[in-house]
TORMI-394964 format. One record per atom (N, C-alpha, C): x, y, z. Coordinates in steps of 0.001 Angstrom, whole numbers, padded with zeros to 6 digits, always signed. Each point is the difference from the previous one (the first is absolute). Example, Ala and Ser with C-alpha at 12.3 -4.5 7.8 and 13.67 -1.06 7.14 Angstrom:
+013190-005690+007800/-000890+001190+000000/+000900+001200+000000/-000350+001050-000720/+000820+001190+000060/-000770+001090+000730/
END
This chain:
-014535+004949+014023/-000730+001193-000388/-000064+000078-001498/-001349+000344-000265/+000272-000058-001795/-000667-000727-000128/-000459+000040-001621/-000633-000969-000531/+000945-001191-000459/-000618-001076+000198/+000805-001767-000515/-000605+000190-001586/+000779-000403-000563/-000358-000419-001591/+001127-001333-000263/-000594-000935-000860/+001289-001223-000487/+001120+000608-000551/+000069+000560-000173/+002051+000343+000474/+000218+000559+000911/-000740+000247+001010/+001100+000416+001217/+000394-000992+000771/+000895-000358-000309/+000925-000823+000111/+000862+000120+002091/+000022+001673-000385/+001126+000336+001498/-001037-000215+001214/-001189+000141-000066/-001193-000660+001448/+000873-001526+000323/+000324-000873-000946/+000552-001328+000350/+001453+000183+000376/+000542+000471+000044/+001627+000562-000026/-000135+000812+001495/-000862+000720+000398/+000331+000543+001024/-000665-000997+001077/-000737-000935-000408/-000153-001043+001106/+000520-000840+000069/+000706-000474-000579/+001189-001021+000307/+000866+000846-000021/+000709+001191+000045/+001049+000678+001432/-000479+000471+000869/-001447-000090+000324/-000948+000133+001293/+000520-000958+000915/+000192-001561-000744/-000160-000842+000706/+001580-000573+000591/+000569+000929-001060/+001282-000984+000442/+000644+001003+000729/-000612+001038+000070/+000539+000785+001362/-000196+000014+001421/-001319-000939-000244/-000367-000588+001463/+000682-000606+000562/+000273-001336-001417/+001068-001453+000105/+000808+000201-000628/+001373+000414+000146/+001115-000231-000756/+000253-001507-000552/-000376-000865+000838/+000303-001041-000446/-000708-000947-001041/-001117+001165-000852/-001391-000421-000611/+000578-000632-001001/-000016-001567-000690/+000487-000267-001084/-000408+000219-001247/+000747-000309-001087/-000925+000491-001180/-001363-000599+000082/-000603+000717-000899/-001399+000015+000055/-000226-000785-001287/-001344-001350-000501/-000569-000450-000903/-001049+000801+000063/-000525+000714-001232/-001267+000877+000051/-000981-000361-001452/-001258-000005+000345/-000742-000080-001134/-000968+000931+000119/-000934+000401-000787/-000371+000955-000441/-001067-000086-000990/-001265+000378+000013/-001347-000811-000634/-000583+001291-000920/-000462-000002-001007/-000077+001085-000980/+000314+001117+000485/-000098+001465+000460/+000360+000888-000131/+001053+000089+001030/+000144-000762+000969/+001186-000416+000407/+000950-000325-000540/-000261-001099-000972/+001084-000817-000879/+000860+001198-000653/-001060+000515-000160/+000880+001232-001380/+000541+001253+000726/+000031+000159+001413/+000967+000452+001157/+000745-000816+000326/-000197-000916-000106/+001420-001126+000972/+000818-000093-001604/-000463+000063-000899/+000977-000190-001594/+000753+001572-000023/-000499+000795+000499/+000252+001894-000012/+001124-000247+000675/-000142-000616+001330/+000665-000263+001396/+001550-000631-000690/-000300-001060-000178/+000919-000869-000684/+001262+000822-001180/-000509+000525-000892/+000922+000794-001253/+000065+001059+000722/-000201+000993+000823/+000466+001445+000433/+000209+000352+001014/-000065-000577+000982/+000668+000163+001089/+001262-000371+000631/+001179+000621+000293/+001249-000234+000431/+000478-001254+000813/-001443-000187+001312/+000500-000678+001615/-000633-001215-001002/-000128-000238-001000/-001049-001654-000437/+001216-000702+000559/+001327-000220-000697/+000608-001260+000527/+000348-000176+001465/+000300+001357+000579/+000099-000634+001143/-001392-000202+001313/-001322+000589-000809/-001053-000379+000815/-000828-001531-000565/+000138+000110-001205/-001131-001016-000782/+000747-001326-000546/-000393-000972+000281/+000613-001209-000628/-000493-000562-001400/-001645+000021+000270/-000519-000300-001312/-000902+000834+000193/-000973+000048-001052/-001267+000194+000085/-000847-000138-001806/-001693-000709+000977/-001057-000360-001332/-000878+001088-000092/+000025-000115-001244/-001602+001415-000732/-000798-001020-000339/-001222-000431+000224/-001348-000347-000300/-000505+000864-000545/-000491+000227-001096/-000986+000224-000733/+000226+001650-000201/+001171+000829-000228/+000161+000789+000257/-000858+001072-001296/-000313+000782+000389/-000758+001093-001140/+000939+000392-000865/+000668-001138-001167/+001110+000866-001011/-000666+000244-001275/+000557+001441-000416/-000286+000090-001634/+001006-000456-000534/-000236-001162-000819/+001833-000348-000815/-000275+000599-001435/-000869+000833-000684/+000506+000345-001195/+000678+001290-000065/
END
């Protein structure tokens, strides 16, 4: 519910404990993530608590960053 914007980050966070509540036995997850994704799965990655024990790795392609 809500609007998605590239940092909302918790839409990805509540689906992978969507999923691993189905499967307890869900292993970590490799995730990538393609521009405005990327820069949610990078959100995902630095601020969320469950990353180590849900996420193993994960790639940003082409993610929408401002670096100055």
């Amino acid at each position: 519910r809500g609007h998605t914007h590239a940092g909302r980050w918790t839409d990805l966070a509540e689906v992978i404990e969507g999923l691993a509540t189905r499967d307890p036995s869900l292993p970590k997850l490799a995730m990538v993530g393609f521009s405005m994704g990327g820069n949610q799965l990078l959100k995902l990655l630095g601020c969320w608590n469950g990353t180590a024990e849900r996420v193993e790795r994960g790639i940003a392609v082409a993610p929408p960053l401002k670096l100055a």
